[in-house]
C-alpha positions in Angstrom: -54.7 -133.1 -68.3 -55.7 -131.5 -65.2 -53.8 -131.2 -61.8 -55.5 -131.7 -58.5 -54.3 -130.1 -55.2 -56.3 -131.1 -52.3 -55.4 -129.8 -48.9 -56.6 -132.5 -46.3 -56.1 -133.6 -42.4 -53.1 -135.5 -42.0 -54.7 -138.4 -40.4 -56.8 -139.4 -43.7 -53.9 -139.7 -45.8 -53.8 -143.3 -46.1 -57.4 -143.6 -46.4 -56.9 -141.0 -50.0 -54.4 -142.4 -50.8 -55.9 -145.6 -50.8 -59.3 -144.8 -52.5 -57.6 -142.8 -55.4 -55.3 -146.0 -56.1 -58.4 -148.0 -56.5 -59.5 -144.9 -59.4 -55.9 -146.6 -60.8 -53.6 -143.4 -59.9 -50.6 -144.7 -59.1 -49.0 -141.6 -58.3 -48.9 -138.4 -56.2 -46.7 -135.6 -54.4 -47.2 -134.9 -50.4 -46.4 -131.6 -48.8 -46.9 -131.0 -45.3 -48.6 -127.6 -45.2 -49.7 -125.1 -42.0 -52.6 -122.7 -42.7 -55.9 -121.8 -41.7 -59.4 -121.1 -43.1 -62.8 -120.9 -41.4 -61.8 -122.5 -38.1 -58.8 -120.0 -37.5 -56.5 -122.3 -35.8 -57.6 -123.5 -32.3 -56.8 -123.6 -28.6 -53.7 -125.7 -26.9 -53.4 -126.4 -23.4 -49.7 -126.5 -22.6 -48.1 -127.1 -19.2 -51.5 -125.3 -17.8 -51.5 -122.5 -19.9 -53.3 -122.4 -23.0 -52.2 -120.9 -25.9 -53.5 -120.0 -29.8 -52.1 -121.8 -32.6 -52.8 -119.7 -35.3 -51.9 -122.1 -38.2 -53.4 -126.1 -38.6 -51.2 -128.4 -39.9 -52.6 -129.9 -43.1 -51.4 -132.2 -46.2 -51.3 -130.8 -49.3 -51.4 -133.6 -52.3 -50.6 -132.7 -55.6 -52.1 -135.6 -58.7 -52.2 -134.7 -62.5 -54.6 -136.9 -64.2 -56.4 -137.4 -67.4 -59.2 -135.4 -67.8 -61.4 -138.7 -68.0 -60.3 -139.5 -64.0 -61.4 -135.8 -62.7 -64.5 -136.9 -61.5 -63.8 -139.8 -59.9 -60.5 -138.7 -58.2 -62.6 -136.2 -56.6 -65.3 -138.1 -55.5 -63.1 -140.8 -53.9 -60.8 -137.0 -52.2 -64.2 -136.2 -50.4 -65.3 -139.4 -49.8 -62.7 -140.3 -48.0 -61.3 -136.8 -46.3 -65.2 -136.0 -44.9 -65.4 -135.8 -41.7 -67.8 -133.6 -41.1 -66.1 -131.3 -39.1 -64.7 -127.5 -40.1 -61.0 -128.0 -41.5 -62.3 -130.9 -43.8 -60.0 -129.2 -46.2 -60.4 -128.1 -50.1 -59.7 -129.6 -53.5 -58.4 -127.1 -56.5 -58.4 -128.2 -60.0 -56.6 -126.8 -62.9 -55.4 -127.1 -66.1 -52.0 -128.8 -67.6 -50.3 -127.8 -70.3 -47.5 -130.7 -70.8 -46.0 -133.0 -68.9 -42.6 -134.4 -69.8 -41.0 -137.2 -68.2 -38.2 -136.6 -67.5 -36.0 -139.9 -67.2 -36.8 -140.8 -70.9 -38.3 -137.4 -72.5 -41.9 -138.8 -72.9 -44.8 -136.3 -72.9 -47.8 -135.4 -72.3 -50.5 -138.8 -70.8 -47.4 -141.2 -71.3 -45.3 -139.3 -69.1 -47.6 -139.6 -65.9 
């Protein structure tokens, strides 16, 4: 099994979210996350002032999957979070040991 964390813009959630159910994942965990990579945060203009916000809100979603899916669930992540533009976001991939369910006690691909 392998777990997927991509960290996306917040607007292009539904548009994932959407594409990886067609893959036939069914599932996934949201976190609303602040950071900042390449574009270092950017420049607000608040009651005439401007300001630096140093840290861009982002989603971070969390899918484990069969390894079989790992391609495609990818593919459809940056097909669908692309927009061109710096602060696209980043997919990680890594490994899972076991997965228990923890409701009945199943394991391991019957558990997702």
């Amino acid at each position: 099994m392998k777990k997927v964390t991509a960290i996306i813009k917040p607007f292009r959630l539904e548009e994932v979210r959407d594409a990886i159910a067609q893959v036939g994942i069914n599932g996934l965990t949201i976190s609303e996350v602040n950071g900042f990579g390449r574009q270092k945060g950017h420049s607000e203009l608040y009651r005439g002032a401007e300001y630096e916000v140093a840290y861009v809100p982002k989603l971070r979603l969390e899918i484990v999957i069969a390894d079989n899916l790992l391609d495609q669930v990818c593919e459809a992540i940056i097909n669908t979070a692309r927009t061109g533009k710096v602060g696209d976001g980043k997919i990680f991939v890594a490994d899972v040991e076991k997965a228990i369910r923890i409701r009945t006690g199943e394991k391991g691909l019957d558990a997702l």
